[in-house]
C-alpha positions as CSV (number, residue, x, y, z in Angstrom):
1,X,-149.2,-152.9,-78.0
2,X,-149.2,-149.7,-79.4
3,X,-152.3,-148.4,-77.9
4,X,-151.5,-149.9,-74.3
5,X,-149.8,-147.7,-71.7
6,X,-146.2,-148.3,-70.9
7,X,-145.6,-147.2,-67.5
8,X,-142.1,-149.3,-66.5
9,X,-139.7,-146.4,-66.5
10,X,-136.9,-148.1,-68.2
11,X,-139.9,-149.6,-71.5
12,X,-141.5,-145.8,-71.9
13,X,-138.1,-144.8,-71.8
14,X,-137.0,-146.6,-75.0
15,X,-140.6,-146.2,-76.4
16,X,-139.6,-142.4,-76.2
17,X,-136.3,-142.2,-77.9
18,X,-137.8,-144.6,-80.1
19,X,-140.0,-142.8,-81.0
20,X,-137.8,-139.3,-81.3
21,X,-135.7,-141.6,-84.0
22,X,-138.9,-142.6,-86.1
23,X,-139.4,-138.4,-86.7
24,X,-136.4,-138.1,-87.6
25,X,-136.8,-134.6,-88.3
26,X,-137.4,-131.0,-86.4
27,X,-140.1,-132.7,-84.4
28,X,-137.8,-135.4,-83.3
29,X,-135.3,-132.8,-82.5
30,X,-137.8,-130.6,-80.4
31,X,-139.0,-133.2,-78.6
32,X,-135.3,-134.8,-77.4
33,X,-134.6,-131.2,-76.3
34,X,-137.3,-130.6,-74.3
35,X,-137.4,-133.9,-72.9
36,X,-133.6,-133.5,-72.2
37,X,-134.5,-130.1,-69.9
38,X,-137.6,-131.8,-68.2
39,X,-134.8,-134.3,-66.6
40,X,-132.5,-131.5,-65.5
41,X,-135.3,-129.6,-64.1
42,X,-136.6,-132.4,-62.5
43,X,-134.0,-135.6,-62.1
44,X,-136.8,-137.9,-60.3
45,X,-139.1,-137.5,-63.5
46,X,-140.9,-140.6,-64.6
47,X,-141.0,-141.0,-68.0
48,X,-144.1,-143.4,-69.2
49,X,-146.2,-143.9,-72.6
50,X,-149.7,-143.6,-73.2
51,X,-153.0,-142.8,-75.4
52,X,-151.9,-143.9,-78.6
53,X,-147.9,-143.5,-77.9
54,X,-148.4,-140.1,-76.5
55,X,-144.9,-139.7,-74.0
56,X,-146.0,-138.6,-70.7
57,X,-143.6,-137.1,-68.1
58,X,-144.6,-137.7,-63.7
59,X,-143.7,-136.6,-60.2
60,X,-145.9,-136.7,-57.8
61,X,-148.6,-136.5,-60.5
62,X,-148.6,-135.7,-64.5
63,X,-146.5,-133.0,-65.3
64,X,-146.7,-132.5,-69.3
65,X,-147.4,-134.8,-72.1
66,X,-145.1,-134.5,-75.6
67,X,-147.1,-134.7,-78.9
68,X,-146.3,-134.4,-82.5
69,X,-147.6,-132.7,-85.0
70,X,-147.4,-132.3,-88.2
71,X,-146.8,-128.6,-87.8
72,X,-146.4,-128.5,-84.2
73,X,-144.4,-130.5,-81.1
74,X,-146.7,-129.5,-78.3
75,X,-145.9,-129.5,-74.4
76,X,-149.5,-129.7,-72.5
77,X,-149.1,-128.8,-68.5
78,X,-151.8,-130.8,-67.0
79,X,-152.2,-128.1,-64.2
80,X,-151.0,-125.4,-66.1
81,X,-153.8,-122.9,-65.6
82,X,-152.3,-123.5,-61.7
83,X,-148.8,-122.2,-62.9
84,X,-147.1,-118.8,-63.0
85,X,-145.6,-118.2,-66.6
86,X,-143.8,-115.0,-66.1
87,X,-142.1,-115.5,-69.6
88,X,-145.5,-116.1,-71.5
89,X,-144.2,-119.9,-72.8
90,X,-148.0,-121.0,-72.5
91,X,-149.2,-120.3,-76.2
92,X,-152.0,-122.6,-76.3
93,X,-155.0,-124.1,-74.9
94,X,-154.9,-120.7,-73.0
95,X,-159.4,-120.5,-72.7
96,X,-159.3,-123.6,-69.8
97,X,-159.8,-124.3,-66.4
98,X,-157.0,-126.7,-65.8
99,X,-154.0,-127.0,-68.8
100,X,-152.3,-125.2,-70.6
101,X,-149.9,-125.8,-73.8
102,X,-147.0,-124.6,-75.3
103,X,-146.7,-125.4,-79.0
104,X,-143.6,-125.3,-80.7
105,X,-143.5,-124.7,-84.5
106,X,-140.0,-125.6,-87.0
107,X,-137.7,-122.7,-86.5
108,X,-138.6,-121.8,-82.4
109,X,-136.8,-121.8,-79.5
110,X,-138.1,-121.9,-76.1
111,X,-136.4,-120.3,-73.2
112,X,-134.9,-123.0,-71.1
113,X,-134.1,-121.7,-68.3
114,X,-138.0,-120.6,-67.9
115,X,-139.2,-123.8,-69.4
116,X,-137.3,-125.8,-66.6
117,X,-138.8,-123.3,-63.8
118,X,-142.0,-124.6,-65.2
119,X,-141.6,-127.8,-64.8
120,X,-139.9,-127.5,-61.6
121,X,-143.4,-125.1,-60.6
122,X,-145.3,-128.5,-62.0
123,X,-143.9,-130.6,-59.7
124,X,-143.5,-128.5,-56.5
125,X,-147.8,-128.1,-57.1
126,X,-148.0,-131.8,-57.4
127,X,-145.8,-132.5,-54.1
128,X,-147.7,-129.8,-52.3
129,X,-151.5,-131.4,-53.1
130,X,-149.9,-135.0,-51.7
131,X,-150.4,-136.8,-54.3
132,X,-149.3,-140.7,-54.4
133,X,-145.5,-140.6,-55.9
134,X,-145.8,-142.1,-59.2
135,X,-142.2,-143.4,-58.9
136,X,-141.4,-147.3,-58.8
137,X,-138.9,-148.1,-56.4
């Protein structure tokens, strides 16, 4: 089961905090916070699982997946070359076409309120190319 996609909303959504509780350290803590502002920013977020476990947050298309590290929790924008990051929060995979990273390391914050403009920026560019909603009703 592990290595099959969740995608019911309510199943990824326990994977998740599941998983957040299994760190049970800094990473577990990054992650719960940034997952906590990719909901405020964006309310209609779906939350699913896939590739290996890896939490995946969609609206109108993939926003940003979550991974752990051991060093690193890292946020990947799948459109993020597309974005505007006035605040410089993209720190990684900066050399391609399409995303763009921010890796968080023990001991960092990230600007919220530009991380959430972010996200919202993610999914305004996803509702704008008219992409199929990946919400269940």
């Amino acid at each position: 089961m592990k290595n099959q996609p969740v995608t019911d909303g309510e199943s990824a959504s326990k994977v998740i905090s599941e998983k957040i509780a299994e760190l049970g350290d800094w990473r577990g803590e990054t992650l719960a916070r940034m997952r906590a502002l990719i909901k405020e920013a964006a309310p209609d977020v779906v939350e699913e699982v896939k590739w290996r476990g890896t939490p995946v947050w969609s609206q109108d298309g993939g926003i940003c997946t979550g991974e752990t590290y051991k060093t690193a929790v890292k946020l990947t924008f799948f459109k993020g070359a597309s974005l505007e990051d006035p605040a410089g929060l993209f720190n990684s995979s900066l050399d391609g076409n399409v995303r763009r990273a921010i890796d968080i390391h023990q001991g960092e914050e990230v600007d919220a309120k530009a991380f959430k403009a972010l996200i919202r920026a993610a999914v305004a560019l996803n509702t704008a190319g008219g992409k199929k909603s990946t919400k269940r009703k």
